[in-house]
C-alpha positions as CSV (number, residue, x, y, z in Angstrom):
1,X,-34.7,11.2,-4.1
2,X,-34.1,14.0,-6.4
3,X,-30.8,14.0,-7.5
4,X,-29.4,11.4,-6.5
5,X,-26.4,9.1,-7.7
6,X,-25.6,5.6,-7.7
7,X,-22.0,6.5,-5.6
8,X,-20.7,8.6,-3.6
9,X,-16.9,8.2,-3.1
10,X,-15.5,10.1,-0.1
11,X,-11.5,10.4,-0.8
12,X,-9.9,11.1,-3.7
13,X,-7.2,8.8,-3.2
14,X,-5.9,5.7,-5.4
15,X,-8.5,3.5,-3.9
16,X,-11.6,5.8,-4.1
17,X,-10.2,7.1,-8.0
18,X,-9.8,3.4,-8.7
19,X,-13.3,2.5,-7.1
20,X,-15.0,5.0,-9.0
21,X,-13.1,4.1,-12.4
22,X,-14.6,0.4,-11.9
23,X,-17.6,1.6,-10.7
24,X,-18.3,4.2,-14.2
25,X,-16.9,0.5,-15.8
26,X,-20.2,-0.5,-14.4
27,X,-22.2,2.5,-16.1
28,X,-22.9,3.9,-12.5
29,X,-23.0,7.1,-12.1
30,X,-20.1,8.3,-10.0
31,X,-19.1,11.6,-7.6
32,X,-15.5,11.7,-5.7
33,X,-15.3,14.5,-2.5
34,X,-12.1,15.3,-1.2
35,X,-11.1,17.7,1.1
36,X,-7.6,18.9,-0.5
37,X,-8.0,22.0,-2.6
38,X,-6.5,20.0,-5.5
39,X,-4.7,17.8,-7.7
40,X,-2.5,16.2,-7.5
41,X,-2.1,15.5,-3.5
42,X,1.2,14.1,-2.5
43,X,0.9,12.0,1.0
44,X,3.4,10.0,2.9
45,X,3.6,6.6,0.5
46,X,6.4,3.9,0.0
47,X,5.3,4.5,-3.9
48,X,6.4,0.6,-4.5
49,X,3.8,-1.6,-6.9
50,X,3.7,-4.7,-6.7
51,X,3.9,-7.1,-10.3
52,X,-0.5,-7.7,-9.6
53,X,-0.6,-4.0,-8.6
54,X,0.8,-3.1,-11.7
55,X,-1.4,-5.1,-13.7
56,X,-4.6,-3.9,-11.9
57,X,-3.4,-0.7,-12.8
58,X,-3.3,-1.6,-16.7
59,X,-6.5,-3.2,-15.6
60,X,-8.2,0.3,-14.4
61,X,-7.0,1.8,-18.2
62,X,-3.8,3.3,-16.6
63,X,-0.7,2.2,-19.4
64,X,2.3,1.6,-16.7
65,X,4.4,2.9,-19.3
66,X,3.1,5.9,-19.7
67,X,4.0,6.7,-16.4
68,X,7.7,7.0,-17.2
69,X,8.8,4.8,-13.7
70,X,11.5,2.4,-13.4
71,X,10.5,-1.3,-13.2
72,X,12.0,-3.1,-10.1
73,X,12.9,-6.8,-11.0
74,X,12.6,-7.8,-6.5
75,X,12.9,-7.2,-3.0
76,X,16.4,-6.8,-1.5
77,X,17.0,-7.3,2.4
78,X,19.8,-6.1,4.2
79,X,20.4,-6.5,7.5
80,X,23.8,-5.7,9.0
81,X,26.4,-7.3,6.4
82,X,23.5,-10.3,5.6
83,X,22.4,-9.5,1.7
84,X,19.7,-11.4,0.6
85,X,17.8,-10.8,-2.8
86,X,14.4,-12.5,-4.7
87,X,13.2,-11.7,-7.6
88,X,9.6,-11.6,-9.4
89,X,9.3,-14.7,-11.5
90,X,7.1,-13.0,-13.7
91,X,6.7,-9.4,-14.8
92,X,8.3,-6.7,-11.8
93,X,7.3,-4.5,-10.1
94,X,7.0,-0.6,-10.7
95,X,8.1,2.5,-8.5
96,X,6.2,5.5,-8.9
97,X,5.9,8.8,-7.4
98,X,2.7,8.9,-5.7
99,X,1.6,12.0,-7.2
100,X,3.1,11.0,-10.2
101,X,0.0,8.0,-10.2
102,X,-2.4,10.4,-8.5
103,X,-2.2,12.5,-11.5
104,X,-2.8,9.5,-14.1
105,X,-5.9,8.4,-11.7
106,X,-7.4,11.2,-12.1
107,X,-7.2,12.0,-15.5
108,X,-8.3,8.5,-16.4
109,X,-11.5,8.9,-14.3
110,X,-12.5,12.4,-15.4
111,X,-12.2,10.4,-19.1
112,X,-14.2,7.9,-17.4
113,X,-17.3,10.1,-16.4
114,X,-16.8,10.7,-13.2
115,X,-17.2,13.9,-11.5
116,X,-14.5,14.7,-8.9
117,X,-15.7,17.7,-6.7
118,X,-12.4,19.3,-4.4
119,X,-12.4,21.0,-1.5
120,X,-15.1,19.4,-0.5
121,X,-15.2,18.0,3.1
122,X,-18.5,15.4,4.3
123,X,-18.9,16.5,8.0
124,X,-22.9,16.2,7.9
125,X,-24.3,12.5,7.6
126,X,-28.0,11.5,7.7
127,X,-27.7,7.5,8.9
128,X,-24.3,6.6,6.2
129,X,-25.3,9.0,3.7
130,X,-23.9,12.5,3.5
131,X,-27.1,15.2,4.0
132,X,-25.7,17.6,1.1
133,X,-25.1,14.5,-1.3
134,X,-27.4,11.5,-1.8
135,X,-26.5,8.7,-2.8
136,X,-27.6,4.7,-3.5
137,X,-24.0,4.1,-1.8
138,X,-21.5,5.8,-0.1
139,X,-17.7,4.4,-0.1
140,X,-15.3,5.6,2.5
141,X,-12.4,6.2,0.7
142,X,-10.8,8.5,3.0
143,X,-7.6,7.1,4.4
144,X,-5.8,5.4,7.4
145,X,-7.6,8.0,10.2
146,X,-10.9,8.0,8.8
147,X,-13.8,10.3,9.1
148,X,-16.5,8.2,7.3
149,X,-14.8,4.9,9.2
150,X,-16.2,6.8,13.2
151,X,-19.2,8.4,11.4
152,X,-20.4,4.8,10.3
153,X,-19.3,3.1,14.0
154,X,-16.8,0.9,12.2
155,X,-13.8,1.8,14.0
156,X,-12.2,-0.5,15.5
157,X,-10.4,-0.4,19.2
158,X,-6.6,1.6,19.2
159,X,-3.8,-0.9,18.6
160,X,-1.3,-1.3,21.9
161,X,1.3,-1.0,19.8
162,X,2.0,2.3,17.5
163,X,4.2,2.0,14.3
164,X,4.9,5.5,12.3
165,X,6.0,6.4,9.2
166,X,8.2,9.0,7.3
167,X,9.7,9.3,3.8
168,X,11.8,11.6,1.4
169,X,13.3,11.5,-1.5
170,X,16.5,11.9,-3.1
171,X,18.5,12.4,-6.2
172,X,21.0,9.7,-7.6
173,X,23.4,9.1,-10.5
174,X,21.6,6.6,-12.3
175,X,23.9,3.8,-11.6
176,X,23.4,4.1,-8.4
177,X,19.7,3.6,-8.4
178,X,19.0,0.1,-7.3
179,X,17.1,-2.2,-9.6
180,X,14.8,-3.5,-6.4
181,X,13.5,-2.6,-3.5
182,X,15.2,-2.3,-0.8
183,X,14.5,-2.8,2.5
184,X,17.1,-2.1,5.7
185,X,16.3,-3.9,8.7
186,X,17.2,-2.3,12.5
187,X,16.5,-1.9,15.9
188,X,12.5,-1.3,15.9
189,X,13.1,0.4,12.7
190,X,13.0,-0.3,8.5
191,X,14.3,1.4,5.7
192,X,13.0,1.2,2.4
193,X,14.8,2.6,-0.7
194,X,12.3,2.3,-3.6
195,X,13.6,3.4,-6.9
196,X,10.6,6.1,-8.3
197,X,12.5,7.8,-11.5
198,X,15.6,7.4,-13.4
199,X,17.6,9.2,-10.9
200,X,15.5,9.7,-8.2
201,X,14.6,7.3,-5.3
202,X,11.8,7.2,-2.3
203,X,13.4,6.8,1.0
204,X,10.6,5.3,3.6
205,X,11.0,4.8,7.6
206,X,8.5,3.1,9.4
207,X,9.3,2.5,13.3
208,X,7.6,2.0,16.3
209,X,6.8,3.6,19.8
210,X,8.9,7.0,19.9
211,X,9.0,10.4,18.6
212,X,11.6,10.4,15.5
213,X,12.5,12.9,12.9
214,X,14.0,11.2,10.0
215,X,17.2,12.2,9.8
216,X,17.3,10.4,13.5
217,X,16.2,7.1,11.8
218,X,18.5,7.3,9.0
219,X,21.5,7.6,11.5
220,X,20.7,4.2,12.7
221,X,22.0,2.8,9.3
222,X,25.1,4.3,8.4
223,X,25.7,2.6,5.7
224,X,22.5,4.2,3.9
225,X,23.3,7.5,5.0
226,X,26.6,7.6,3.8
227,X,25.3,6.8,0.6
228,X,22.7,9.3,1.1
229,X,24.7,12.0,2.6
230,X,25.2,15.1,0.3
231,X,22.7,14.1,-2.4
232,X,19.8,16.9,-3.4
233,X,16.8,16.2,-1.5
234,X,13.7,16.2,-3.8
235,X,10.8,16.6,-1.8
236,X,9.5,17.8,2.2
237,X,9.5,15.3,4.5
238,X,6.1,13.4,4.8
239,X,4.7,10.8,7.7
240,X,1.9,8.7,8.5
241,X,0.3,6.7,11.6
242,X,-0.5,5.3,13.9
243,X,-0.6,2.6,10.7
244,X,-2.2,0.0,12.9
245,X,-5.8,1.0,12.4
246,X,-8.8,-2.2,13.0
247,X,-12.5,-2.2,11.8
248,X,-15.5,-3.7,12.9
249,X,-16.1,-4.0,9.4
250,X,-15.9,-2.8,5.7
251,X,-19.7,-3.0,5.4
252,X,-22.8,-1.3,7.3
253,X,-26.1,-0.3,5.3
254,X,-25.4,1.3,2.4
255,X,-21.7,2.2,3.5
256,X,-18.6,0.4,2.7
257,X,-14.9,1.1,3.0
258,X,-12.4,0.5,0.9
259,X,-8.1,1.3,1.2
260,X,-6.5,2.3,4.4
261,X,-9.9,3.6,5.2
262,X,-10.8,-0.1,5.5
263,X,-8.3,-1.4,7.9
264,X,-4.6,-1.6,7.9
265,X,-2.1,-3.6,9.1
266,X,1.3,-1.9,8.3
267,X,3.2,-0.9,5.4
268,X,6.1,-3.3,6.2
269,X,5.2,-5.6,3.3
270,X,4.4,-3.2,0.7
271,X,1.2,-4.0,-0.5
272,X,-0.8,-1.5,-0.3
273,X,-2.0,-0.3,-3.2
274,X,-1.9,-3.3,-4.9
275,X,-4.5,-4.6,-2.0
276,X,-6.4,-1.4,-2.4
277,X,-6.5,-2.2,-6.2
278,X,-8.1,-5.3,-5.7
279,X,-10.8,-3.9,-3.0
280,X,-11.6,-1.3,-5.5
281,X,-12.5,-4.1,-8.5
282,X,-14.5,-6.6,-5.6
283,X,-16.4,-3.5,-4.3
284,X,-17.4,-2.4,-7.7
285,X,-18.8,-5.7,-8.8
286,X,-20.8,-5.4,-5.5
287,X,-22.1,-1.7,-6.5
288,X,-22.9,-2.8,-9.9
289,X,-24.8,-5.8,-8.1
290,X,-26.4,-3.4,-6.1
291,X,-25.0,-5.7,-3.4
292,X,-22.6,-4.8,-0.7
293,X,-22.2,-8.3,1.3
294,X,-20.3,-10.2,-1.3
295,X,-17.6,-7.5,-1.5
296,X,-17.2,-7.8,2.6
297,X,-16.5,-11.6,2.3
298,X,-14.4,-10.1,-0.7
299,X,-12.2,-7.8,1.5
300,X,-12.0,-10.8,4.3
301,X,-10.3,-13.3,1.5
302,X,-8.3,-10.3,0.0
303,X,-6.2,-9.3,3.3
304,X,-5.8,-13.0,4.5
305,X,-2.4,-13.6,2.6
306,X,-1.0,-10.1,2.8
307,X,-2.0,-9.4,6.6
308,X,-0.9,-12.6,7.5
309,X,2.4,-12.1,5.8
310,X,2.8,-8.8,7.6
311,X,1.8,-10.0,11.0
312,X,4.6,-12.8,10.6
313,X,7.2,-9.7,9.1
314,X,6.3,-7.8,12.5
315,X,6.8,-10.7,14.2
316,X,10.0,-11.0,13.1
317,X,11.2,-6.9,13.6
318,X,10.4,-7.2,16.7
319,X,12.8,-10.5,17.4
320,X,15.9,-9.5,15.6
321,X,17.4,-12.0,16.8
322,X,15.3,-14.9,14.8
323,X,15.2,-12.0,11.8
324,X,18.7,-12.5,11.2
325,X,18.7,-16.0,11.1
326,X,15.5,-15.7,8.8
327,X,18.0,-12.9,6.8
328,X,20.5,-15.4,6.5
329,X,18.4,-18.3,5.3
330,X,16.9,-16.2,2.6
331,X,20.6,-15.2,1.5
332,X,21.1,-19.4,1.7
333,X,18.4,-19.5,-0.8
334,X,17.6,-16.7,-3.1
335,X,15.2,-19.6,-5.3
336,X,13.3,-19.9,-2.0
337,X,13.0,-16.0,-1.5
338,X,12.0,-15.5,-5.1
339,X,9.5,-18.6,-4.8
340,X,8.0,-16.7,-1.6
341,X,8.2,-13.1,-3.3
342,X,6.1,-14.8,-5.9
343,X,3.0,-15.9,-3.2
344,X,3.0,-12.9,-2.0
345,X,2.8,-10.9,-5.4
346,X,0.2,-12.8,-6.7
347,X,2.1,-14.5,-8.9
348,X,1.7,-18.0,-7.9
349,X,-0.8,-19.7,-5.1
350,X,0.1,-20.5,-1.7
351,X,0.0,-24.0,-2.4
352,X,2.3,-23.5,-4.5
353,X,5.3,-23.5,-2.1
354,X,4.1,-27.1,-0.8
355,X,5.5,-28.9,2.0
356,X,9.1,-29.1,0.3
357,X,9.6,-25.2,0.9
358,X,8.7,-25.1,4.1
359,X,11.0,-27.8,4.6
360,X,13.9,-25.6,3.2
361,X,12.6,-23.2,4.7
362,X,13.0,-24.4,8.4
363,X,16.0,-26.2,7.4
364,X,17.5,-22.9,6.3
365,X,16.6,-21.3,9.5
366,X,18.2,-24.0,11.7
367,X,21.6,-23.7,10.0
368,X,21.3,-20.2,10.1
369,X,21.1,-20.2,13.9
370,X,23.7,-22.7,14.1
């Protein structure tokens, strides 16, 4: 066909720019559409990176530092007066504006080769390929509510349950800015303070089931907004949702998706684009392979940890009862919290925690509720 490239990357996004980047990697030739009328796009994001995020990052020819974004060394919980705190074994984590990365993203894939055309919207399709744009492949890049996901007849059925999210941010005096990420627990509701600049920090609600503005949310923890109340807000208010969004699959034909756009679970755990970082590099190999099966089986073994780690998080908001005890047994135990923080960064295998920390681990839990 006259014309036509190797890929076509609908969404502009972290996960299609960082497709694309592995894709050029691959010496394919590479166009991005999006729909916005340009960079950088700023979208509703809890702007957190995980310590493999980060490195995938470095990995996609993106220098961390030269993002100018404070490390974070763990995860903090707080739930009523119950503290507990892990930290990264290894290297930490990094907060980062999301437009802040979008703008890096792009510039390293326009260095790359690849053409990025805005304002563009793909409405037209021809079986999974856009009629305006051939392509060998097509990647649906385009978020949580997809437009390539329906057009393909991957979607999945609507989730019973429908969780939301908000965010803003907020300027701090530098020692106040916390040194991890944060995460409030309430009734049906989380707050997560992610610091994103030297004195500047994210602010992300995600709830479920009603209609909520976010200063509504943050009055449920008034410890947070006391500390927030009076400080300069930095940016509009931004949501997101229904999160829970299911697939059929990541794979039809020449079609696959990749990001939110390829199923999501919920952005309680915070792995997000780290995950998406990952689908990017599997889906790329596939391209280059001219292959698009391995990368589904790919996808399937790259959500297993994280979504199962989420679904057991959820599990847990919506008992708060046995998340307080789970609360307290973390406090108990920070060296068990930092050993689990560690799994679920990537840092160390799930075997890894054995059958002695599970042991501690349900020990913990029973002297908790006791």
């Amino acid at each position: 066909m006259s014309g036509e490239i190797d890929v076509l990357v609908v969404g502009a996004g972290p996960a299609g720019l960082a497709t694309a980047i592995r894709a050029r990697a691959a010496r394919l030739t590479v166009t991005v559409v999006d729909g916005a009328p340009g960079p950088p796009v700023d979208k509703a994001c809890g702007e957190g990176l995980m310590p493999d995020g980060v490195e995938a990052l470095r990995r996609l020819g993106v220098d961390p530092a030269s993002l100018d974004c404070p490390p974070f060394r763990g995860i903090r919980y707080v739930d009523g007066e119950t503290v507990a705190e892990g930290s990264f074994p290894g290297a930490p984590g990094l907060g980062v504006r999301r437009t802040r990365l979008h703008a890096a993203l792009i510039a390293r894939a326009v260095e790359a080769g690849v053409e990025i055309r805005w304002g563009t919207r793909v409405t037209r399709f021809r079986g999974n390929t856009p009629q305006a744009l051939p392509a060998r492949f097509v990647v649906g890049a385009d978020g949580l509510l997809s437009r390539v996901r329906r057009q393909a007849g991957l979607e999945g059925r609507a989730a019973r349950r429908r969780r939301f999210g908000v965010r803003r941010h907020f300027r701090l005096p530098a020692a106040e800015v916390p040194r991890v990420v944060e995460v409030w627990w309430g009734d049906r509701c989380e707050a997560y303070v992610t610091p994103v600049g030297p004195e500047e920090v994210g602010v992300a609600m995600l709830w479920e089931g009603r209609t909520a503005d976010f200063d509504t949310l943050l009055a449920g923890f008034p410890r947070l907004a006391a500390r927030l109340a009076g400080r300069e807000v930095l940016s509009r208010d931004r949501g997101a949702g229904p999160l829970r969004q299911r697939v059929r699959g990541v794979v039809r034909g020449n079609l696959a998706l990749v990001g939110d756009a390829s199923g999501y679970v919920d952005a309680i755990t915070g792995e997000g684009l780290s995950l998406a970082f990952h689908q990017a590099d599997a889906l790329a190999r596939a391209l280059a392979a001219g292959d698009l099966a391995p990368y589904a089986a790919a996808h399937r073994r790259l959500g297993r940890l994280p979504d199962g780690t989420t679904r057991l998080l959820l599990a847990l908001e919506r008992r708060p009862r046995l998340r307080r005890r789970a609360v307290r047994a973390l406090a108990a135990d920070p060296a068990l919290f930092s050993r689990l923080l560690a799994v679920h960064a990537r840092e160390a295998p799930l075997a890894s925690l054995g059958w002695t920390s599970a042991a501690r681990l349900a020990w913990r839990l029973a002297k908790a509720g006791a």
